[in-house]
C-alpha positions as CSV (number, residue, x, y, z in Angstrom):
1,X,111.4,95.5,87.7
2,X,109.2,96.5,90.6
3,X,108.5,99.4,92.7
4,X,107.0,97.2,95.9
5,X,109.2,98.9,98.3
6,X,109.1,103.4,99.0
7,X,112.5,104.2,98.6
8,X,113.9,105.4,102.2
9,X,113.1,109.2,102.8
10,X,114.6,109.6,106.3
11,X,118.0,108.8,108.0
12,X,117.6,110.0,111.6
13,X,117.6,105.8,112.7
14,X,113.9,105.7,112.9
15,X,111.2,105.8,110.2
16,X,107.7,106.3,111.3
17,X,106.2,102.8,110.9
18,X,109.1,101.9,113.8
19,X,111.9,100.4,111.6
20,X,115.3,101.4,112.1
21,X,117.3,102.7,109.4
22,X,120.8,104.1,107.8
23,X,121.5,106.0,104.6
24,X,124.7,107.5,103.5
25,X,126.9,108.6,100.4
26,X,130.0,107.4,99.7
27,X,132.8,108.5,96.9
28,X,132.8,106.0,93.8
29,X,136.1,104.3,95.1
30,X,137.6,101.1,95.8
31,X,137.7,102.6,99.2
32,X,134.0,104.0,99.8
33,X,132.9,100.5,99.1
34,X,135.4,99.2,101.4
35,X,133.8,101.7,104.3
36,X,130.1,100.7,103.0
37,X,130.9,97.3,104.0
38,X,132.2,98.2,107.4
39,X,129.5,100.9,108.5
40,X,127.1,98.2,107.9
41,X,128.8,95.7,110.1
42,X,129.5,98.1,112.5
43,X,125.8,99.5,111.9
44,X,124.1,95.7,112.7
45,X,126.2,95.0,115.9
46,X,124.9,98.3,117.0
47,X,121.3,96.9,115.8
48,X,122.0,93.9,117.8
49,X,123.7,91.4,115.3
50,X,127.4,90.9,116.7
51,X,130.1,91.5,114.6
52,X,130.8,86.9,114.2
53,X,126.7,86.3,113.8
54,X,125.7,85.2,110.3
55,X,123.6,87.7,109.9
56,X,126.0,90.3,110.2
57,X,128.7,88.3,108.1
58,X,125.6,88.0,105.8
59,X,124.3,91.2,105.2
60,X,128.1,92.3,104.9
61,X,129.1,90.5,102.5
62,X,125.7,91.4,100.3
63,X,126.5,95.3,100.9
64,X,129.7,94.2,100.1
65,X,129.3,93.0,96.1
66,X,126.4,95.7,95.6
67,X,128.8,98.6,96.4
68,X,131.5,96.7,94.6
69,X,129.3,96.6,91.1
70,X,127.9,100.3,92.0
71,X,131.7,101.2,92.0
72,X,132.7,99.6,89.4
73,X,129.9,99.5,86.9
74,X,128.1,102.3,88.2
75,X,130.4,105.1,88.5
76,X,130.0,108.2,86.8
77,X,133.5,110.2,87.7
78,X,132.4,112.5,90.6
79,X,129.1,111.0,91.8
80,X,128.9,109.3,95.2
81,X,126.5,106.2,95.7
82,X,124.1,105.9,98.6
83,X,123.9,102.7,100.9
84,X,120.6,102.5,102.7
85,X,119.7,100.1,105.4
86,X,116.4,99.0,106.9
87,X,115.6,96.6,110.2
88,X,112.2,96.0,110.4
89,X,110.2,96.9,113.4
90,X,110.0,93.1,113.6
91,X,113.8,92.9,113.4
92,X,112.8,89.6,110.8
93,X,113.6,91.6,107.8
94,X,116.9,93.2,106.7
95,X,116.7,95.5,103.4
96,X,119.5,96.6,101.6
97,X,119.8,99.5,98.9
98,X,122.9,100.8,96.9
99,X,121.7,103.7,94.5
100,X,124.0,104.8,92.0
101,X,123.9,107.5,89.3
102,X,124.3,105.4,86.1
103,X,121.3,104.1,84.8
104,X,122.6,103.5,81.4
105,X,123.9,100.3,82.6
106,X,121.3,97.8,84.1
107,X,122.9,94.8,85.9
108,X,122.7,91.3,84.1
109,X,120.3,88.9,85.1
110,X,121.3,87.3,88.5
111,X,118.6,84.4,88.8
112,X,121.6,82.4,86.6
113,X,124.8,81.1,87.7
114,X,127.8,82.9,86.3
115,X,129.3,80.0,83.3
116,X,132.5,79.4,85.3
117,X,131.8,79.7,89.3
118,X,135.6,79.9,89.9
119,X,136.3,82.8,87.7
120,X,137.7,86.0,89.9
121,X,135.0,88.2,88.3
122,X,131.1,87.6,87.0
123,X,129.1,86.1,90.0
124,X,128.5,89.0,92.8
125,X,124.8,89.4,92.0
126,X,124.3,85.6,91.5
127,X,126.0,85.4,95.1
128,X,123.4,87.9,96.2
129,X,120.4,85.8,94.8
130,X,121.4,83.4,96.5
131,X,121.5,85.1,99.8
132,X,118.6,87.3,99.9
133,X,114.7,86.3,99.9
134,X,114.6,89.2,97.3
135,X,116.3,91.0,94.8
136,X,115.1,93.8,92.4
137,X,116.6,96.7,89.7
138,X,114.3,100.2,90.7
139,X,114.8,103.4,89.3
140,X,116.4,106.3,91.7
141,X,114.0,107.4,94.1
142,X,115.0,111.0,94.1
143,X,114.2,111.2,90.4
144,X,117.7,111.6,89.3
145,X,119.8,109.3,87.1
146,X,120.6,106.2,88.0
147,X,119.5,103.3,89.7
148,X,118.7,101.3,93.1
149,X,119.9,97.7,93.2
150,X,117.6,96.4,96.2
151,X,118.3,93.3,98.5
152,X,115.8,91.8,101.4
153,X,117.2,89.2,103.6
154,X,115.0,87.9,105.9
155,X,116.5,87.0,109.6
């Protein structure tokens, strides 16, 4: 795993090297992942990505599955997880971060297809792969348990 990228330290929209940004928690639920995924839509047509772009779909639907695993394989009963989003002062470079508070549980290696593509379950991570330029496993930032699944997608 690598630590290439400082974990994000600020959430008032604007970091000092001009990038914008977004951080917040959300509960561990079905439904905190279902509002992860909207705040980030609604989050890049503020940024300037329209809600029909592909970027916006894009991103979405990669915020989408990592809240969906943190929720589901990264829950520890009474423990939000944090989405963090970054537009590069270039606006060329989208990054994504879910951190979670179990770290007993790294993800699977995603660089392989799931064995059966059409099964209902097994293939989010492969599915972000695929999508982003970059994908890496970090430890939490903050130095408490858990983990950072991180996603670049560049525009």
């Amino acid at each position: 795993m690598t630590t290439e990228i400082p974990p994000f330290e600020r959430t008032d929209g604007h970091t000092p090297s001009g990038e914008e940004s977004f951080s917040l928690c959300f509960t561990s639920t079905p439904r905190g992942a279902r509002l992860a995924r909207r705040l980030t839509s609604h989050r890049l047509d503020a940024w300037g990505f329209p809600y029909a772009s592909e970027v916006n779909e894009t991103v979405t639907l990669v915020v989408a599955e990592l809240a969906a695993n943190a929720v589901t394989h990264g829950r520890v009963p009474g423990r939000d997880f944090r989405l963090a989003l970054a537009l590069s002062a270039a606006r060329d470079l989208v990054r994504v971060e879910v951190t979670d508070t179990r770290d007993d549980r790294p993800p699977s290696d995603a660089s392989r297809p799931p064995a059966d593509l059409e099964a209902e379950t097994g293939r989010g991570l492969w599915l972000v792969s695929q999508l982003a330029s970059r994908v890496c496993v970090v430890p939490r930032g903050d130095g408490g348990p858990g983990k950072t699944v991180r996603a670049e997608l560049t525009l």
